[in-house]
N, C-alpha and C positions, 0 to 999 in steps of 0.2 A: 646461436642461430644467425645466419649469415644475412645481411640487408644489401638489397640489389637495388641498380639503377640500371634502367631499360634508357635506350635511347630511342626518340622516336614514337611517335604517337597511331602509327600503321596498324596493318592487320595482323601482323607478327609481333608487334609490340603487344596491342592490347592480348594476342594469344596466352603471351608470357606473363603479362599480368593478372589476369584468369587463372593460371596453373597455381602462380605465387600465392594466389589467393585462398584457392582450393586447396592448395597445401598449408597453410597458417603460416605461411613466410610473408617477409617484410619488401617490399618495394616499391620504390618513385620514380615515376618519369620524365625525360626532359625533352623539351623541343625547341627549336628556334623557335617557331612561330606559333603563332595561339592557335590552339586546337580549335577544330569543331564544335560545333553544340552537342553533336551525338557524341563525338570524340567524348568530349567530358563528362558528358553523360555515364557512357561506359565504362570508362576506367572510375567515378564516381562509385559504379556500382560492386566493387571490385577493392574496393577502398585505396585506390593508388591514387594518390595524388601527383599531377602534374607541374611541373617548374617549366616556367615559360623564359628563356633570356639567354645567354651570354651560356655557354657549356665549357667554364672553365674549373678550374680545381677545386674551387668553392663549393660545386658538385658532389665531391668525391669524400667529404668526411665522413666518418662513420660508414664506411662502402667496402663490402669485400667482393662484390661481383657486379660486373656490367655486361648490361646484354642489348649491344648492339643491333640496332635493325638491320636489313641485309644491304639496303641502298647507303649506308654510311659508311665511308672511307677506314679501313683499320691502322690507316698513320697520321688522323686527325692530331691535334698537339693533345686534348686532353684522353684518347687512348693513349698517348707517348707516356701521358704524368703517369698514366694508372699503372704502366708495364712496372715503372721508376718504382713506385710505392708499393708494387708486388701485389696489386687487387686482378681476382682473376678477370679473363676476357673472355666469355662463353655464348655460343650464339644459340637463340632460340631453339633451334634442333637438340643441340646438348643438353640444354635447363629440360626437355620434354623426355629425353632420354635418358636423365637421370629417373624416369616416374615407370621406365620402362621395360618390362623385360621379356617379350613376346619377340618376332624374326624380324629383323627390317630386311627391307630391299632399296638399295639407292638406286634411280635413274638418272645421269646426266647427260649433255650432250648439249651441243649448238643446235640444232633440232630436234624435231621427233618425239623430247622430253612425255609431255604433255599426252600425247598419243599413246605411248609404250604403257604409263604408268594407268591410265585408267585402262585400257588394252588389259593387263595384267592382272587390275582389279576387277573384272568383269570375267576372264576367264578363269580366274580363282574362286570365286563366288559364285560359278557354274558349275564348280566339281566340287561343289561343299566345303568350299573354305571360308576359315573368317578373315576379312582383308578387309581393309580402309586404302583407300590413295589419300597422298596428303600432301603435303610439304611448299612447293613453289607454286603446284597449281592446288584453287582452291583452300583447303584449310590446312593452317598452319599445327605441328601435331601436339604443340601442344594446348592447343584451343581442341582437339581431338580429343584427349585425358583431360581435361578441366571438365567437358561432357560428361565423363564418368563413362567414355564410350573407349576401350580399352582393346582393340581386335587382335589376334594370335598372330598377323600378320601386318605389316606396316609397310605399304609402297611408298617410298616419298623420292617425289622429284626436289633434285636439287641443282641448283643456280651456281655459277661460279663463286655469285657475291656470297652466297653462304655458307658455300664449303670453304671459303677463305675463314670462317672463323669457330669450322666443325671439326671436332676430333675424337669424336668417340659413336661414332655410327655401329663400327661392329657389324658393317652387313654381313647379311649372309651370300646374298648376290649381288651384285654392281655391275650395271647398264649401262655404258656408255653408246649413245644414240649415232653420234655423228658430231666431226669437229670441221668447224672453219673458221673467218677472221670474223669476231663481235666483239662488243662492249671494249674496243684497246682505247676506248677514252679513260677505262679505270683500269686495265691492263697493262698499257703501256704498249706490249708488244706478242705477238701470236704464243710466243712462249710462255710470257706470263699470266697468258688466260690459258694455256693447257698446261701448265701446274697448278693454277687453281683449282682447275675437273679433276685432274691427275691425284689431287688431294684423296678419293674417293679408292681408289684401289690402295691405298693404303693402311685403309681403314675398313678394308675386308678382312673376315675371319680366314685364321689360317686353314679352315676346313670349307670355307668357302668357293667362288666362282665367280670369273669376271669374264664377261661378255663386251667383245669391241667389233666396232663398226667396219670396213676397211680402211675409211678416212683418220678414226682413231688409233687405227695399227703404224699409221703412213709417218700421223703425227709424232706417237711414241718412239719409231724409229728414226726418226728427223731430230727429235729435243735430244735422242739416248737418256730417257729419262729414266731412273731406278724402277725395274720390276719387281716388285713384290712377289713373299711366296707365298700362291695358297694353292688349293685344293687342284682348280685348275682355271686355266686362261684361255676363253674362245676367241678364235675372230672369225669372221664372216671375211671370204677373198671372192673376188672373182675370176681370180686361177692362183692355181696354187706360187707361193712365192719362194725363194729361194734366199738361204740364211736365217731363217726365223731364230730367233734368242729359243733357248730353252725353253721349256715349259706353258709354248704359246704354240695352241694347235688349229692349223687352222680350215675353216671351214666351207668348202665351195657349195654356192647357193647356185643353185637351178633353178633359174627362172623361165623357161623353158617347158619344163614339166610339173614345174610350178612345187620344188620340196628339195629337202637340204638332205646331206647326210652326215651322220654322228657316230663316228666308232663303230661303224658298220649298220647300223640301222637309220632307215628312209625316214622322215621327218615329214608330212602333208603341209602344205601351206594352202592360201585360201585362191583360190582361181579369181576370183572376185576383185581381191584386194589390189591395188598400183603396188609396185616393186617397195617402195620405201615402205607400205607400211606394210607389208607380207617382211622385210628386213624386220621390222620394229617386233611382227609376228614371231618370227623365227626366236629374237630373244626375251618374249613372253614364254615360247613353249621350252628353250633352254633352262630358265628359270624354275618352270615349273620343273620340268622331268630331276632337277637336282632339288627342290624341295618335297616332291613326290616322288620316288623313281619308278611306284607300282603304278602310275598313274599313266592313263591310253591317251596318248598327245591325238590320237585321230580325235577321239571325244573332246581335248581341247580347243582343236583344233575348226572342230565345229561347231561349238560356244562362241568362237573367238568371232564366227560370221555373221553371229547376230548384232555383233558390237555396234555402236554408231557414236559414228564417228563425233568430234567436239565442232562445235561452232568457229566461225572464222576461221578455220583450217582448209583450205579450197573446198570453201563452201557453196552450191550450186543456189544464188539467191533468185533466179528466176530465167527465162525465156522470153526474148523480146525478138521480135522482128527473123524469127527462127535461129536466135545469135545467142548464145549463155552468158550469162554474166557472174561469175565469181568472186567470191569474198574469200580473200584470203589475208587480213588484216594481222594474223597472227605473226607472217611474215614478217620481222622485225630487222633481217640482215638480206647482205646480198644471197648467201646459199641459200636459204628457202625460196625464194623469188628464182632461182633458175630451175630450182626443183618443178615450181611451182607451170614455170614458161615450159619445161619439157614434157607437160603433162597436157598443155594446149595443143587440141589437135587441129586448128586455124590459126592465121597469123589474127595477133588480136590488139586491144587498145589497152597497153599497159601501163595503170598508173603507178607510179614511185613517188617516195617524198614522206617529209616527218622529221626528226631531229634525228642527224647526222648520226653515227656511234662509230667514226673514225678509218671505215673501211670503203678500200676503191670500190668502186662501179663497171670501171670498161669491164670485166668479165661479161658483162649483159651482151656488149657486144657480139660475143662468141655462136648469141642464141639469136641473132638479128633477124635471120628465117622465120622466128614463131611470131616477129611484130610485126603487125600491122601502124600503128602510132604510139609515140612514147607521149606521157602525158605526168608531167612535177610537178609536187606543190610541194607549199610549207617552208620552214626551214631549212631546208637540205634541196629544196628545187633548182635552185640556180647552180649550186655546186653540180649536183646529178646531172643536169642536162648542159653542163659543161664537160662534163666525160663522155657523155652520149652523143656530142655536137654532131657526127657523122651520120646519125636516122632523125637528125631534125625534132627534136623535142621541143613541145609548147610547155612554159612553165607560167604555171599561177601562184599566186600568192598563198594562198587558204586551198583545204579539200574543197570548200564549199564554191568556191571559183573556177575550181579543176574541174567537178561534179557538172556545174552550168556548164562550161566548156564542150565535156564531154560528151552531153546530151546533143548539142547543137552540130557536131560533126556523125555521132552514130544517125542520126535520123538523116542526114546528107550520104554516110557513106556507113552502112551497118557492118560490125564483127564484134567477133566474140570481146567480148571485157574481163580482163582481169585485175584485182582490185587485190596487188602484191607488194606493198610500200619498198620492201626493204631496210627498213628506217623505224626507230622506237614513232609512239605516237604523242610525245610530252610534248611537243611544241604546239600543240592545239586539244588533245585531249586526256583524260584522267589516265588513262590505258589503252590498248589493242580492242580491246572488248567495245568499249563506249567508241573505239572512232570504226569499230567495223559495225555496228550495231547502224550510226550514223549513215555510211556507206549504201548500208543494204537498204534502208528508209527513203534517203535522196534517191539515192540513182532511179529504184521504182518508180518512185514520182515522177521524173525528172526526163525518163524515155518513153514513161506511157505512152 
């Protein structure tokens, strides 16, 4: 019987300690820093004991598996020992996939993630299927099976940080949403955050399907990264391209008349939906018509309308002064926040700001036409409105400063607000959720 060490005391840890448990397997936890009260609590309940200190080799006796949290580095020195002594390195998706034998679907991307996969889960469960979403958003899948909750179908969104340390996915389909420059504080460089995504079509069944963005066709032919064989390989162009590698077909979307086409049949998309998420549409009904092929994408396709959409995702948090004001917290990079500004149909008061993730800014520039005022906090403000020095940016210290701020110029000179950091939210809050949640709370106060 194999005895595991989880690193990390998160929500993907305690997942895999749940599973371990459920299974009558053995595992202990380790974290720098002292857990929570509930932390301990739960993993108490679970019977995994926690080791609080120094994660050195001392760790490692008696250890044939470690399962790394997804925010932990995989060239740490005591993953180096374990490679050395030959203990495997498996990341919580794997340990959940060994429990598993029903269809995965992976989604990844620098957007979109989040969207496509509940998207997916919601038009699946509308034509009578059994589906769970899971992975990076919401519940980790093996906290999914530890439930005893076991669906014929598995969406899970996945994360760079965790496909660096997944290898047995086995999709049956693979999503890739959209790529641009994020997270190169642990990448390093654009390339080595699109071979960590990259990871994902590799780990598609040869009878499978992989679905790419245009941005991620742009990329793979920029790295010339190895294509995989499987089943077959879409992408979504907005005109057709010239040279495409083998075995990648590609597919012009009409937006326009609002539907795609596929090997000669017309595809519906939602008249309703903004372009990106009628894209994100397009590789939900892809998906489905190759796990279904009897299945009428027009009836998915009108499932798909009732969807609603996720929170902090340009979220419409209220009307002030006849001006909208939007929460889009989820925004964590520059590409979302332009997505974000091309969908403002007034120039507006756009806040940015949060802890840095190593990518330029002037691209904002580009959109200067949709501001009205640029407005930075946090950590990352003085940097930001140091690239932006040309539309005159005011920067505060805290949201909660930018927030005051903000109120005291919209009630002098009212427009719409958009509320798109561009920037993770760790330098003042737990997550995107708790600082757009904040967001949407103040600002109402704050321009009554």
């Amino acid at each position: 019987m194999n005895n595991y060490l989880i690193l990390g005391t998160g929500l993907s840890a305690l997942a895999a300690a749940r599973l371990l448990h459920k299974k009558g397997l053995q595992g202990r936890a380790s974290t720098l820093k002292p857990p929570s009260k509930e932390e301990q609590s739960e993993f108490a309940k679970v019977s995994c004991p926690i080791v609080v200190g120094p994660q050195d080799s001392r760790l490692l006796d008696n250890i044939d598996v470690i399962i790394p949290s997804p925010g932990i580095p995989l060239n740490i020195p005591l993953l180096q020992t374990a490679r050395e002594q030959g203990i495997a390195i498996i990341s919580e998706i794997d340990l959940a996939l060994e429990f598993y034998s029903g269809v995965t679907i992976g989604v990844t991307g620098t957007n979109g993630k989040s969207t496509t996969v509940t998207m997916l889960e919601h038009i699946l469960k509308g034509i009578g299927k059994d589906c769970l979403a899971g992975g990076n958003l919401g519940r980790p899948p093996s906290e999914i099976l530890a439930a005893d909750e076991s669906p014929k179908i598995l969406a899970l969104e996945l994360s760079s940080y965790q496909l660096e340390a997944t290898e047995k996915l086995a999709a049956a389909v693979s999503i890739f949403t959209s790529f641009s420059a994020d997270h190169l504080e642990r990448h390093k460089t654009l390339e080595g955050y699109f071979n960590a995504k990259w990871r994902l079509a590799h780990q598609t069944n040869s009878g499978g399907i992989i679905i790419l963005s245009e941005s991620v066709l742009e990329a793979l032919l920029s790295f010339n990264s190895e294509i995989p064989k499987v089943h077959k390989i879409y992408a979504f162009v907005s005109k057709y391209p010239k040279g495409l590698p083998p075995g990648i077909e590609p597919i012009l979307v009409d937006h326009e008349r609002c539907q795609l086409s596929v090997e000669g049949e017309t595809v519906p998309l939602a008249e309703s939906f903004s372009i990106h998420d009628n894209l994100n549409l397009a590789s939900c009904l892809l998906a489905t018509r190759h796990l279904f092929p009897n299945q009428s994408l027009d009836q998915a396709c009108l499932i798909a309308q009732n969807y609603r959409k996720l929170a902090h995702r340009f979220e419409t948090v209220c009307h002030r002064s006849n001006q909208i004001v939007i929460n889009d917290s989820k925004s964590t990079n520059v590409e979302s926040t332009l997505v974000a500004l091309k969908s403002m149909k007034q120039p507006c008061y756009l806040l940015l700001g949060g802890k840095d993730k190593g990518a330029p800014y002037q691209e904002i520039l580009q959109l200067k036409d949709h501001i009205f005022k640029v407005i930075t906090f946090g950590e990352a403000g003085a940097m930001i409105s140091s690239q932006l020095k040309s539309l005159n940016p005011i920067s505060y210290k805290s949201l909660k400063n930018a927030l005051v701020g903000l109120s005291k110029l919209f009630h002098e000179n009212p427009a719409p607000i958009l509320f798109s950091p561009a920037c993770s939210s760790f330098d003042e809050f737990l997550n995107f959720e708790e600082r757009g949640l904040y967001f949407s709370k103040e600002i109402q106060r704050l321009i009554n």
